[in-house]
N, C-alpha and C positions, 0 to 999 in steps of 0.2 A: 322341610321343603327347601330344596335351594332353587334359588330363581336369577337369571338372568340380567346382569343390571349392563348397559350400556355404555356408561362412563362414573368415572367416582364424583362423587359431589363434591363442591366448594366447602361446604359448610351443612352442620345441621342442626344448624341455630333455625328455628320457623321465622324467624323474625329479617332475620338476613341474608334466606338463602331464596333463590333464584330458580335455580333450574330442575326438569321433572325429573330428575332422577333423585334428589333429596324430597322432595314431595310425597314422592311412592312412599319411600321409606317411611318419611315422617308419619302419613298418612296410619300407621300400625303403629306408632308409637306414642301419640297425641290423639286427644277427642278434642271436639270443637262441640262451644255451647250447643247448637242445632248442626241437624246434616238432613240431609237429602234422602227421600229410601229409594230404596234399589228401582222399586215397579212404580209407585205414585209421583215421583221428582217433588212429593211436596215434603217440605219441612216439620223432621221430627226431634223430639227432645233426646239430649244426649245429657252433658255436663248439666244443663238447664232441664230442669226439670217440668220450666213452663214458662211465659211471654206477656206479657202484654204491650201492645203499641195504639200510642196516645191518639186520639182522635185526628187532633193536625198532623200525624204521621211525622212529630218531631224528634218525639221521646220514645225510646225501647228499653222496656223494664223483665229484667230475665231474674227468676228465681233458683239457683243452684241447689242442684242434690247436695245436701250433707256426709252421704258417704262415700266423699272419693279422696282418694288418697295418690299424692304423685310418689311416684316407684323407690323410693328414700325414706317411706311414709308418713311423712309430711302431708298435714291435712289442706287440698284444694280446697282456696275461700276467695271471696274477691277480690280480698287485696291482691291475686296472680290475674285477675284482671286487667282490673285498676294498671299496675304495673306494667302489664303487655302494650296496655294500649300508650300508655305513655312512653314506651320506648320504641313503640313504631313513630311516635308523632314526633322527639327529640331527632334535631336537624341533625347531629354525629351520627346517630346510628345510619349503617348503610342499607337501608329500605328504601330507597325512590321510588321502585315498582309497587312498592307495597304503600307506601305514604298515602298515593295520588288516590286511592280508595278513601280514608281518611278522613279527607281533606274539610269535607262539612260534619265530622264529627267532631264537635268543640269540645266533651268532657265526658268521660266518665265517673259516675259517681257511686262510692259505696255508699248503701243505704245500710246493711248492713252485713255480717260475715259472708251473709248466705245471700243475697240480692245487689243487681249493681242498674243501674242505669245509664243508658248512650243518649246525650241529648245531643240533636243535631242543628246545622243551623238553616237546613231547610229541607223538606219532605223529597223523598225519592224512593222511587218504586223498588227498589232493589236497597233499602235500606236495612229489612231484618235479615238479608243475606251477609250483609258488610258488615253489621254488628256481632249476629250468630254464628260467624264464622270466621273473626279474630284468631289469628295464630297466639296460642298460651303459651307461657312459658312462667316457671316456677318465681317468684322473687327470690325466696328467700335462698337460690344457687344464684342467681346473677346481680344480687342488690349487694355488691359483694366492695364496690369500689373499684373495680376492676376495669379493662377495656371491655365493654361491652363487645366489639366489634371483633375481638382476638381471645375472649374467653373460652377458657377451655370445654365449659358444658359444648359447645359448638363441632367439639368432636367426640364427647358422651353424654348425648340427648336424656334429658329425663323427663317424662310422659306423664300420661293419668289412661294411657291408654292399653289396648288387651297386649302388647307388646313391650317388654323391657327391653332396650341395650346392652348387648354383651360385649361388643369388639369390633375394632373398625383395625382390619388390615391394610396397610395403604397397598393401590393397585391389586389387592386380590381378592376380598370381602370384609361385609359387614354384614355382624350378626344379629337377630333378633332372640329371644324368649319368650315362651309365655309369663303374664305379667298373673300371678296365682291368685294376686290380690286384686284382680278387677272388678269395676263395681259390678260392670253387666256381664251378656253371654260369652263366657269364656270360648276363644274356638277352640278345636282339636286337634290343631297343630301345633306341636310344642316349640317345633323353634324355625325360626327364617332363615336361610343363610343367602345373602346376598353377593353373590359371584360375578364381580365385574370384570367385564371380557368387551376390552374394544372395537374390536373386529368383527364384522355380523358372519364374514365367513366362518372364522375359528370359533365362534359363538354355536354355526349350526352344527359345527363338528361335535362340538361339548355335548349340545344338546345329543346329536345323535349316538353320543357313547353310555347317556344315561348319568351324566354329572352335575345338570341342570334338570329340576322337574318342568320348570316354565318361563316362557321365552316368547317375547316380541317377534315375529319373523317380517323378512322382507317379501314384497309380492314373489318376488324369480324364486326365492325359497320357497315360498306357500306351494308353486306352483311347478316348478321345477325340481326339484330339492326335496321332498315331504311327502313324494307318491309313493313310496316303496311298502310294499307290505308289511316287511318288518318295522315299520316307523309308524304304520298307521293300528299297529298293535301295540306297539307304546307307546301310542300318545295318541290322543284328541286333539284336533285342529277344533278352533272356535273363530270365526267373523261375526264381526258388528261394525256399524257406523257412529261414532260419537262423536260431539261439534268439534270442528275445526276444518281446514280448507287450506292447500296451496293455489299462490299465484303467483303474477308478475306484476314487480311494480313500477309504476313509471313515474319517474320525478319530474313532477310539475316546474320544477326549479331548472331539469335542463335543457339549451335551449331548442333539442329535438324532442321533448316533449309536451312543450308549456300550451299549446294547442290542442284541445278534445277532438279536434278528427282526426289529427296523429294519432293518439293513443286509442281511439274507435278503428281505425283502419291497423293496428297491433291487435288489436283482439281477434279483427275480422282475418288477417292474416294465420295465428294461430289453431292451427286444426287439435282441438283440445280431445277429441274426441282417439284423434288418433294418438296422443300424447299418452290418457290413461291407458288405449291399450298397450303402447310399447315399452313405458313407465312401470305402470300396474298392473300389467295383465288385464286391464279390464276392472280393478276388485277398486273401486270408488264408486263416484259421481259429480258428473260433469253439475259445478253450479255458478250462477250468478250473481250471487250475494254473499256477503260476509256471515250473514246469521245461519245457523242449521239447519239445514234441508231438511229436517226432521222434526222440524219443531213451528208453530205456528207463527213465529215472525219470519219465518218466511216467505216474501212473496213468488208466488206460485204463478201468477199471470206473467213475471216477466219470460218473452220468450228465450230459450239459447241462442246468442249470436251464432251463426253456422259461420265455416272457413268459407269465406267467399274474396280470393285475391283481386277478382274486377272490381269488388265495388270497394277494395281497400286502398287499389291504386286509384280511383277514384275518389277518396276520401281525400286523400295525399297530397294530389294536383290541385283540388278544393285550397288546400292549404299552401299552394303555392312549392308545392315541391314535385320537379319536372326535370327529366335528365339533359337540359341545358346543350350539355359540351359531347353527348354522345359516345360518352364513355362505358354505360352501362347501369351506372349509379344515378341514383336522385339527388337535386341539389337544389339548392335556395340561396339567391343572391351572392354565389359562388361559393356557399358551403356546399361540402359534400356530404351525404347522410350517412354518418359514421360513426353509431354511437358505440358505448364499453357496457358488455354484460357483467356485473359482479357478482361473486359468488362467495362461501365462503369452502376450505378444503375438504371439509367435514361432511360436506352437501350430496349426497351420493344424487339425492332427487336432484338438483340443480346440475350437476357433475353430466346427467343426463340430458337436463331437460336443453342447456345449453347447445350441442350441435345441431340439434333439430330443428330448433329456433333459427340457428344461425343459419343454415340451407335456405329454411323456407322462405326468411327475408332477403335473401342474395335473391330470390326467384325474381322479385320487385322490384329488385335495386337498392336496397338498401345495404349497409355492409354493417357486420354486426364482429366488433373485437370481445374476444373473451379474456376475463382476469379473474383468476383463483387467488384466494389472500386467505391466511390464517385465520381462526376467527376475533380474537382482538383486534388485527387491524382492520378488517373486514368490518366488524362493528363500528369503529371509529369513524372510517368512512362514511358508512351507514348516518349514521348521530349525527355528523356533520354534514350531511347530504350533499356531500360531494361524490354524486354516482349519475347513472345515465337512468340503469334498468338494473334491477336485482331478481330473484326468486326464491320464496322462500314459504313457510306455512304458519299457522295461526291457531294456537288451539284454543276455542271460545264456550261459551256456557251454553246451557240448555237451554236461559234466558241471558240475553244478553245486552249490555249498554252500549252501541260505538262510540260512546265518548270518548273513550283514548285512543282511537284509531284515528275517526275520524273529525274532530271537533277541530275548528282551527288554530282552537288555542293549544294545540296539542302541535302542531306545524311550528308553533316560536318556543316548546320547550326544548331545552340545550339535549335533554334526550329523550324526546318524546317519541310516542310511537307513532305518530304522523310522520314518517319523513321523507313521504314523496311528496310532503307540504300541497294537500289535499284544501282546499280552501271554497268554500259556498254557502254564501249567505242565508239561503232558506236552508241546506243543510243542517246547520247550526240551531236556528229556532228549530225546526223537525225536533235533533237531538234532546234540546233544552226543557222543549214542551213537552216529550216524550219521559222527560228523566219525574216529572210532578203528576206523571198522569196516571192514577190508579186503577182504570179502567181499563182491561185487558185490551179490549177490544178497540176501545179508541186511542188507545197508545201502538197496537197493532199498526191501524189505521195511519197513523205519524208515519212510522217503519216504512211501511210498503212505499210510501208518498218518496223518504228517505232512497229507500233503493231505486225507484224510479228513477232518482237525481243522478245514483250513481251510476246507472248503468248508461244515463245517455252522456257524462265523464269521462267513468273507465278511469279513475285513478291507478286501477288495479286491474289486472285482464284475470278473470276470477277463473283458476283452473278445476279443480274437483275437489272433492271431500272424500280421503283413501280409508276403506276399511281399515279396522284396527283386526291385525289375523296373529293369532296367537297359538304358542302348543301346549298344551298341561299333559302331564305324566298319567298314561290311564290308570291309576292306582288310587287317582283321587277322586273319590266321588260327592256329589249334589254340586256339580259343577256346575252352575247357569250362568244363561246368557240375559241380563236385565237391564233396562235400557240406558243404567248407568254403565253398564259392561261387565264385568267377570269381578267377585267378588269372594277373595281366598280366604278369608275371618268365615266365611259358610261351609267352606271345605272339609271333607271326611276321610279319612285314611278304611 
């Protein structure tokens, strides 16, 4: 099967690597103690054979299959635990996004070959996810002496999972294998070929000549691009919704927007509705919250702000901003309201979402500069919150913590994901109280109280959650669609 990859990865160390396009991959290359099943979302045994967690919900004790073997065959036992975890917690390795998970896990301990234990330093609802789902990696390839951070395993992964590593061509592919030696159900695909192609244009073309089986597409593709007869005979289109959501975010830090009716009268400003369809075609959904519109923390009472510019210029004058000098523009105290959209080049959704923005706010007076920046320095910016207004997306869990979003000790980390420096005191307790509370429904309960805060905020003008629309090659078949999404380890020639 060759599939579509969008850009080449940094790295495919599990420990150091970052972005989804090494994830996919790794994803076929590595098991993780517990995973998720396709239709339940609830947790099943993989590497582990089985669980227990301690009554205080302090300790998590995982018992390991005996027969698995990483791709070298070299026998999987704790000590590649043991070792993973302690190279994510070692301050050199380059894991910050990965650490901050971590962070209350004081030790892992082997008990023995085949059992290890996560003691933590304090109970959280989402703790057999953090432990069971440790990125692995081999000791006995990286206890080597070596730089951890520039080691070569990093560009020939070695697994325990149904896919070996064959070849990493730079800028053209990486390949995968069936791994013959797997403990579990082997698929029926023998081998991956990973075909990265930067361009979504040149991508659909590939696709369309038959040299890609399967491929991400963009809405104008789904829906422009992918009617044609012949295309809809070799190939299957599949939509689904899985968490995640773009927005707009507005930095508390600048000083056009450190006021909550500014940023209430930006959302009421934005006609989001007409965004996904000019955007998306229509293929999302308009939401309010960070957590998944599909999943029960969700709150469902709060209503959608609708575009309503009277009562935004309303919101504005509330806040002292009135066009003074009769120039056309809104001002305060002889400021003019004029703030910098950032974006970064790569952004095709922002690339977008940017003029329409910028129109709709000239309607009111406001005047909106745009600036595209590469994405390092655009990150930098970011990190250091020297920005006005950014846009951009968020891909999040089935269950989810905002602790790293929005807790405010995430606002004073040097790169934290708070960086519209979101700051609120019941916020915070909500989060905290929410992270100890085992009870679905009254940790719900926290959630919804949580978005309630946000929505009368608006740190973030929450724009929609976009279908994931995909092509596979009609040749494949038990192709489903499961509420994790599309699952090619089931796939049949």
């Amino acid at each position: 099967m060759r599939v579509g990859l969008g850009a080449e990865p940094d790295t495919l160390n599990p420990i150091t690597s970052s972005d989804a396009y090494s994830s996919r991959i790794l994803s076929y290359v590595n098991d993780s103690l517990i995973q998720r099943d396709n239709d339940t979302l609830e947790y099943k045994a993989m590497l582990a054979k089985s669980w227990e967690i301690s009554d205080n919900h302090l300790m998590y004790t995982f018992v390991l299959r005996d027969d698995v073997f990483w791709h070298d065959g070299k026998k999987f036992t704790a000590d590649d635990v043991v070792y993973s975890f302690e190279k994510i917690k070692d301050p050199k390795v380059e894991a910050p996004f990965l650490r901050v998970y971590y962070d209350d896990v004081i030790r892992v301990e082997k008990l023995d070959d085949y059992r290890v234990k996560f003691v933590t330093k304090r109970p959280y609802f989402l703790g057999l996810s953090v432990c069971g789902t440790i990125p692995l990696i081999p000791k006995h390839i990286f206890d080597d002496g070596g730089d951890f951070n520039a080691h070569p395993a990093g560009r020939n992964p070695l697994g325990t999972g149904p896919y070996r590593f064959l070849e990493w061509k730079t800028n053209k592919r990486i390949v995968l294998v069936l791994n013959e030696n797997y403990w579990g159900k082997k698929p029926a695909i023998d081998r991956m070929e990973f075909k990265i192609v930067t361009d979504d244009a040149i991508a659909i073309q590939v696709l369309k000549k038959g040299e890609i089986d399967y491929a991400n597409m963009r809405p104008i593709q789904w829906v422009k691009q992918t009617g044609s007869q012949r295309f809809n005979e070799q190939f299957n289109k599949f939509k689904y919704l899985l968490p995640g959501f773009n927005y707009i975010g507005w930095n508390g830090k600048s000083p056009f927007f450190s006021d909550k009716r500014v940023r209430r009268a930006m959302t009421l400003m934005v006609d989001r509705q007409k965004l996904l369809e000019k955007i998306n075609y229509g293929r999302g959904q308009v939401v309010e919250s960070p957590f998944f519109v599909g999943g029960a923390q969700y709150n469902k009472n709060l209503k959608l702000h609708p575009h309503d510019p009277a009562q935004a210029l309303q919101l504005l004058q509330d806040a002292g901003w009135r066009d003074g000098d009769g120039d056309g523009y809104l001002d305060k105290e002889g400021k003019k309201f004029s703030f910098t959209f950032l974006y970064p080049a790569a952004s095709k959704f922002s690339e977008r979402v940017a003029p329409i923005l910028k129109e709709d706010l000239k309607k009111i007076g406001i005047e909106m500069n745009i600036e595209k920046m590469e994405w390092a320095a655009f990150l930098e910016r970011i990190e250091k919150k020297k920005f006005d207004a950014t846009a951009l997306g968020w891909s999040t869990g089935f269950e989810d913590d905002p602790y790293q979003l929005w807790h405010s000790s995430q606002a004073k980390e040097e790169k934290g994901s708070n960086f519209v420096s979101f700051e609120n005191k019941e916020a915070d307790e909500l989060i905290e109280k929410a992270r100890i509370e085992f009870d679905e429904g009254e940790r719900n309960a926290l959630y919804y109280r949580f978005q309630e805060i946000l929505y009368e905020e608006q740190p973030y003008t929450f724009l929609f959650a976009s279908d994931s629309l995909v092509a596979v090659a009609g040749r494949f078949k038990n192709v489903k669609v499961h509420p994790v999404g599309l699952d090619p380890l089931e796939w049949e020639l």
